[in-house]
C-alpha positions as CSV (number, residue, x, y, z in Angstrom):
1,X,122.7,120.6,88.9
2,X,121.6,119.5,85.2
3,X,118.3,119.6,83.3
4,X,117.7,116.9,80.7
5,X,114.8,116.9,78.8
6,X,113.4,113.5,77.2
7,X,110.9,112.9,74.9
8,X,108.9,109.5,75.8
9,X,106.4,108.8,72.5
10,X,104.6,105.9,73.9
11,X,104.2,107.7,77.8
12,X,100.5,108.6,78.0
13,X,99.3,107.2,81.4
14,X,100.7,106.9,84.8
15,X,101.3,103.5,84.0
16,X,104.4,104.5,82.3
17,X,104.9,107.1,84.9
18,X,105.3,104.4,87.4
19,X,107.2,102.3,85.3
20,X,109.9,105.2,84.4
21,X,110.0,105.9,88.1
22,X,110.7,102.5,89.3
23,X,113.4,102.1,86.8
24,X,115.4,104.9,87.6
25,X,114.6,104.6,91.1
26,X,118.0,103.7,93.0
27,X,119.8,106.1,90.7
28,X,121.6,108.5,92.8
29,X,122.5,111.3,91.0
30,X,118.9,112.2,90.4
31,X,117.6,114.7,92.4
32,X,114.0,115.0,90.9
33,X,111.9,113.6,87.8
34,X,109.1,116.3,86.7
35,X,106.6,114.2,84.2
36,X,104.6,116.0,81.2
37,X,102.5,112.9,80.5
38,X,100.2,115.2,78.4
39,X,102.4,116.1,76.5
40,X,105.0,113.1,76.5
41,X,107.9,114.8,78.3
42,X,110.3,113.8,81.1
43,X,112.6,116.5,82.8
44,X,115.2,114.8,84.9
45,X,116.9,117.3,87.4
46,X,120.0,115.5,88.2
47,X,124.0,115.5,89.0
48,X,127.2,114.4,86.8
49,X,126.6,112.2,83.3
50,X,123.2,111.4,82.0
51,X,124.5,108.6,80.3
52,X,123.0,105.7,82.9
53,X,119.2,107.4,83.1
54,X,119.3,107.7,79.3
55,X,120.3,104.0,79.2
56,X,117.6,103.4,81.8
57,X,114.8,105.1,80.5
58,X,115.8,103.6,76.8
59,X,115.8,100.0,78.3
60,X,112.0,100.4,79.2
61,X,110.9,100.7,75.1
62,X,108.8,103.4,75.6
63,X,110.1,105.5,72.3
64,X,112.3,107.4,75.1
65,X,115.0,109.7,73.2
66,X,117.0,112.5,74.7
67,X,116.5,116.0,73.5
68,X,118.7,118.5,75.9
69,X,120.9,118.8,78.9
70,X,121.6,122.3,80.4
71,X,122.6,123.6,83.9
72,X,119.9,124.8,86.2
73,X,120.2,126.3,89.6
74,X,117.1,125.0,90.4
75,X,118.1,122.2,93.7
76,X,115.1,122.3,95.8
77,X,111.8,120.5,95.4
78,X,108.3,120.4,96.9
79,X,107.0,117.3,97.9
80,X,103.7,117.8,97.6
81,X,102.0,115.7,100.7
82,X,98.7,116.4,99.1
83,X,99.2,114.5,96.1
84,X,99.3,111.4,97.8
85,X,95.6,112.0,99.8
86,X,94.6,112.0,96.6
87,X,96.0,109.1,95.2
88,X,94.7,107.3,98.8
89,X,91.6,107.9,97.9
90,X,91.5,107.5,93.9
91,X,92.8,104.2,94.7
92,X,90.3,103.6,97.9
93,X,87.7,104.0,95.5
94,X,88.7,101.7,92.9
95,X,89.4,99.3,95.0
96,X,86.1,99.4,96.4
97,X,84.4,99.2,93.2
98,X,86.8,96.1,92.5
99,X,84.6,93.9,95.4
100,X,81.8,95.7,94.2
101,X,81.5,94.2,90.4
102,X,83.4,91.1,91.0
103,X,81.0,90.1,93.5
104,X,77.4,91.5,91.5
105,X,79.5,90.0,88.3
106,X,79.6,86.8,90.1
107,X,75.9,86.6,90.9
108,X,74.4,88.0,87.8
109,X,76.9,86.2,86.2
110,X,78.5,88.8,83.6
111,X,81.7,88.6,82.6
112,X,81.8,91.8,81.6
113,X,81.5,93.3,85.1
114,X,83.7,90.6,86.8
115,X,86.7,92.1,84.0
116,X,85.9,96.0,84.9
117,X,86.4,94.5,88.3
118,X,89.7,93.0,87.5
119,X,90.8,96.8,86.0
120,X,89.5,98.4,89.1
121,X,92.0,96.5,90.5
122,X,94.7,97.0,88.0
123,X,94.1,100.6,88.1
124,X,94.4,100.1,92.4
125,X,98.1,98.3,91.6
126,X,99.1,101.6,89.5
127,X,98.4,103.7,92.5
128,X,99.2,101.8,95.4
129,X,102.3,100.5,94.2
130,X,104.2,103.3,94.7
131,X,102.6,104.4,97.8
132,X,102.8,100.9,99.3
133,X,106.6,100.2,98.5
134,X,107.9,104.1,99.9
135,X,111.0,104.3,101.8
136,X,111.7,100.4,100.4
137,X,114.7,99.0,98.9
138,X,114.8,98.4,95.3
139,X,115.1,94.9,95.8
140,X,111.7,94.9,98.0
141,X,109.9,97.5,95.0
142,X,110.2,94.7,92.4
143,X,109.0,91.9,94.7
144,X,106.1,94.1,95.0
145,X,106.0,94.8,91.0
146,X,106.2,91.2,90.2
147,X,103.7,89.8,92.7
148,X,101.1,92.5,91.5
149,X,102.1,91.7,87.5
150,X,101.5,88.0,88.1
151,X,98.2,88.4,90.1
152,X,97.0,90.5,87.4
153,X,97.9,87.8,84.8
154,X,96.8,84.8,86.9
155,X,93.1,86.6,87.6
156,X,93.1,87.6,83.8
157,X,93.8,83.7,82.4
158,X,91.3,82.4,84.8
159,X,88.6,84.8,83.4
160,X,89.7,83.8,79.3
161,X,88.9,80.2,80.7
162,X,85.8,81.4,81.9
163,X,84.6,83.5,78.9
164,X,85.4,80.2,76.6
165,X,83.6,77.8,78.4
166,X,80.7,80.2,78.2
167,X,80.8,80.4,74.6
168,X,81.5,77.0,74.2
169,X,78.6,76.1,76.8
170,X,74.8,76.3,77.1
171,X,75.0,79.5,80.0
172,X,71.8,81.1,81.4
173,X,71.8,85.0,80.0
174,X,73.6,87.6,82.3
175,X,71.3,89.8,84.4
176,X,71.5,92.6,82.1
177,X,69.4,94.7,84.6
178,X,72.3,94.3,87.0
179,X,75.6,95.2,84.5
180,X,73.5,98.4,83.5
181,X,73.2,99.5,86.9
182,X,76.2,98.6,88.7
183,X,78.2,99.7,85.9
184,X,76.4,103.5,85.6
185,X,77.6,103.3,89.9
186,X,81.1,102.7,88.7
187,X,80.6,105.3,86.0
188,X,79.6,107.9,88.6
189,X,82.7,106.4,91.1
190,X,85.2,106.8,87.9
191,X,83.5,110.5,87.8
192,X,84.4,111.6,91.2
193,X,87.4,110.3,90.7
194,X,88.3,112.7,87.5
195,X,86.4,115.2,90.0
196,X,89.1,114.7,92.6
197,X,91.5,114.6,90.3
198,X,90.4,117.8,88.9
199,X,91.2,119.5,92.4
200,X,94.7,118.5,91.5
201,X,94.8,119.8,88.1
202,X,93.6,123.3,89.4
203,X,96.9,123.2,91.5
204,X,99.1,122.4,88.5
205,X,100.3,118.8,89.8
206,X,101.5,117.0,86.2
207,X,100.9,113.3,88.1
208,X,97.2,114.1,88.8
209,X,96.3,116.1,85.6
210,X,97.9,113.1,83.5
211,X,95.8,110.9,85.8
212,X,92.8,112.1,84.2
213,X,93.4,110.4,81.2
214,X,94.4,107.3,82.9
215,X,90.7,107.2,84.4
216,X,89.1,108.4,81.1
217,X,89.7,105.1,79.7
218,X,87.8,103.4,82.7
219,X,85.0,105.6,82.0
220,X,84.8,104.6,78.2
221,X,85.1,100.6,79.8
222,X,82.1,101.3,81.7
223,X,80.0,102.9,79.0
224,X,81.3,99.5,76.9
225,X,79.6,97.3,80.0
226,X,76.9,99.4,79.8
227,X,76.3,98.5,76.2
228,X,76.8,95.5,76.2
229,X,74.0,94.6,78.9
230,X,71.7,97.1,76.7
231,X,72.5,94.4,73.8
232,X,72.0,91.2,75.9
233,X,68.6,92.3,76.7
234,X,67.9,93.2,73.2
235,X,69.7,90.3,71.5
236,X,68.5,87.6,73.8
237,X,72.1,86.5,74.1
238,X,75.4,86.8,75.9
239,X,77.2,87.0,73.3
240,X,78.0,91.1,74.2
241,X,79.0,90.6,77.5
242,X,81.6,87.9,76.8
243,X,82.8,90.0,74.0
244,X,83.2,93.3,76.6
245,X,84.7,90.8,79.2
246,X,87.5,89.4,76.5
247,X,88.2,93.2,75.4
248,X,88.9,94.3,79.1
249,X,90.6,90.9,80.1
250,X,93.4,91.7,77.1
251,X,93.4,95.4,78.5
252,X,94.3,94.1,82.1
253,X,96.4,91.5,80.5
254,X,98.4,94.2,78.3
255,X,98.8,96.9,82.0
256,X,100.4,93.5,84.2
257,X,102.9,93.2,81.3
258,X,104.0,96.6,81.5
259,X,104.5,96.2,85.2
260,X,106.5,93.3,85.2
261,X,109.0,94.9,82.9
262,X,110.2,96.9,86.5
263,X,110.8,93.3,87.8
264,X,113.8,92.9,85.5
């Protein structure tokens, strides 16, 4: 058994996890992938040549380079069933808060909490698709990838439409009242989530520590809806929340790209 060690600059969610996993899934020789997304590392336990995971991992244009290759004797590994309650219920939770804002966004009529919606659910894709395509071909994976990659899109163009005719358009003000509040809930749901996530770290599982900061950024999305309803209230306009809603539709926008790569 061989140990190579890769450095992967641009790897700092599980995003790119996903993405590095789905690439080099099918590869046979590899016998385990142990990610360092703190710290921007890959370890890849596998048989034989490296040369088709370096390719592979190369191919993806995350900055990956390889830095070692030694022997190990290292050839069993824990599968850790517990990670995945976790993820269940990380992604049962933004999921939830998906229906949640899209459907208060929808009555108060803030774009800025129908786009946190649309990350809640891009955030649910980069947990469920790995859980929801296990024990699948390759073939059946990237179905999944690309149907997920183009929702994303499709949901994303139809909210740019929306957010232009708005500006373009004589609109009634957002409930502010309403984006405050329902955003602090998903504040506090994006909390427990770092808190169950947390009862990972303390066990030293890499995938749910790096998750963190995957669900730090919807926190810092949440305090921008926040804002942004503080403003329309104050500024008599809703000028803030269309801005929040186009900065979160290009964020969702920039994550379904990334996915799609795997359907190549």
């Amino acid at each position: 058994m061989n140990r190579t060690l890769f450095e992967i600059t641009k790897m700092d969610c599980p995003s790119e996890e996903n993405l590095i996993r789905m690439k080099l899934d099918g590869i046979s020789s590899i016998a385990n992938l142990d990610f360092d997304i703190p710290n921007r590392q890959l370890t890849v336990f596998h048989s034989g040549e490296i040369d088709q995971i370096e390719k592979s991992i190369i191919e993806l244009n995350l900055g990956g380079k390889k830095m070692a290759t030694e022997q190990t004797d290292q050839t069993e590994f824990e599968e850790n069933t517990n990670q995945k309650k976790l993820l269940w219920s990380v992604l049962a939770i933004n999921f939830a808060f998906f229906i949640i804002e899209m459907t208060t966004g929808v009555i108060s009529k803030s774009m800025g909490l129908v786009a946190d919606s649309l990350d809640m659910l891009a955030d649910s894709f980069v947990y469920g698709i790995s859980l929801i395509a296990v024990g699948g071909t390759i073939i059946k994976k990237k179905r999944i990838v690309k149907l997920a990659g183009y929702f994303q899109i499709t949901l994303a163009i139809i909210g740019f439409v929306e957010v232009l005719r708005r500006f373009l358009g004589d609109e009634n003000l957002p409930n502010f009242s309403t984006m405050i509040i329902v955003s602090i809930f998903a504040l506090i749901a994006n909390g427990i989530c770092l808190y169950i996530l947390q009862k990972s770290k303390s066990k030293d599982e890499v995938h749910m520590k790096a998750s963190m900061i995957f669900t730090s950024n919807d926190v810092i999305i949440n305090l921008g809806v926040i804002i942004a309803g503080i403003l329309v209230n104050y500024l008599s306009s809703n000028k803030p929340d269309l801005i929040i809603g186009t900065i979160v539709f290009l964020l969702v926008i920039q994550g379904a790209f990334r996915i799609l790569k795997l359907s190549k």
